[in-house]
Structures are given as structure tokens and as C-alpha cells.
N, C-alpha and C positions, 0 to 999 in steps of 0.2 A: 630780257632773258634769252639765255644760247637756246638753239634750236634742238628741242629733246631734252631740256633739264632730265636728272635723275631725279629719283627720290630718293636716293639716299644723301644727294647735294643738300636738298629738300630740308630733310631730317634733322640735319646737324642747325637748320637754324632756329632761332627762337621765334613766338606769335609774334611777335612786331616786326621780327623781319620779314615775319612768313607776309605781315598785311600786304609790307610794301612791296614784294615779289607782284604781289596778287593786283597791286593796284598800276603796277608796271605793265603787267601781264595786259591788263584792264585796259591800257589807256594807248598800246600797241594794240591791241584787236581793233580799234574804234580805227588807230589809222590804216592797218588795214583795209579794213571795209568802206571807208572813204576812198581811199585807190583805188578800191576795186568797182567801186560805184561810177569813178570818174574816166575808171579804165588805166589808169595808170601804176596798174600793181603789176608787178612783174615777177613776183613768186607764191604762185597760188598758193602751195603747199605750206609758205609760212603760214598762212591763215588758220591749219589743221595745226598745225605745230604749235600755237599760241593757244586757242583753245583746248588741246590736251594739257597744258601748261596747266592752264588754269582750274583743270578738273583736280588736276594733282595736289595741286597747293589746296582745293578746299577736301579737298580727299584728307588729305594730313590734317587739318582745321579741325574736320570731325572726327577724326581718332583719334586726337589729344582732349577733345570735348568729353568723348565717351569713357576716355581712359582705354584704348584699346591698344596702343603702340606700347602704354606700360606694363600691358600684359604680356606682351610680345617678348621683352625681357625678360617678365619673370620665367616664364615655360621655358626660355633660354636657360636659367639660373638653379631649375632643379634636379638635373643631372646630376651634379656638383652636390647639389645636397643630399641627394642619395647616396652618392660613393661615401660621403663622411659621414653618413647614418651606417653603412656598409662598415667603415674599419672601426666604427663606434662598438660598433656590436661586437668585434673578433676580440 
């Protein structure tokens, strides 16, 4: 994973790519902290970068669990239905 994913990269994929994101994510932190253990890491900061990664991908995990990114859409989507409740009524 590039250093800083977005979430709206994020967003646009489906749970099963999200898994393998997360198990990418997953299996770069362990090498991380092997180098860092052995002393042979040489950009600390990726190690913060990979763990935010990671937070994000199950951040989106639990807001497709809960339904909460499809509410996000709808509260997008009722403006639009007010104005045509609006010229309904004139």
C-alpha cells in the first residue's frame, strides 16, 4: 500500500479487496517491525503510515457492517428530493 492511502481510494473497492488491502497492510507491518527489531529499518515513519493504513481499511469494514457509508449517500440524495417535492407542489 502507497504511503497515506485515501479513503476515498479505499471506498471505491469492494470487501474482498478491501480483505486483501488489509492483509497486505498486515503482512508489511510484521516486516516492518522485524527491521526494526534487527535494526535494519530505515524509515521509521513508514511503520505510522502502515498502521494508519490499517485503521482505515477496518474503519470502512465497520461502516459497510453498520450501514453507515449508505447513509452517507442518502443525506447526500435529499436535497434533490426536496426541490422536486418543491416544483411538485407549484
Amino acid at each position: 500500500m502507497a504511503v497515506g492511502t485515501k479513503v476515498s481510494e479505499l471506498r471505491e473497492l469492494n470487501d474482498e479487496e478491501l480483505v486483501v488491502k488489509l492483509r497486505e497492510a498486515k503482512e508489511e507491518l510484521f516486516r516492518l517491525r522485524f527491521q526494526a527489531a534487527t535494526g535494519q529499518l530505515e524509515n521509521n515513519q513508514r511503520l505510522r503510515a502502515v498502521r494508519k493504513d490499517i485503521a482505515r481499511v477496518y474503519t470502512l469494514m465497520r461502516e459497510r457492517e453498520l450501514g453507515i457509508e449508505s447513509v452517507v449517500v442518502e443525506a447526500q440524495a435529499e436535497p434533490a428530493d426536496q426541490a422536486e417535492a418543491v416544483e411538485d407542489a407549484r
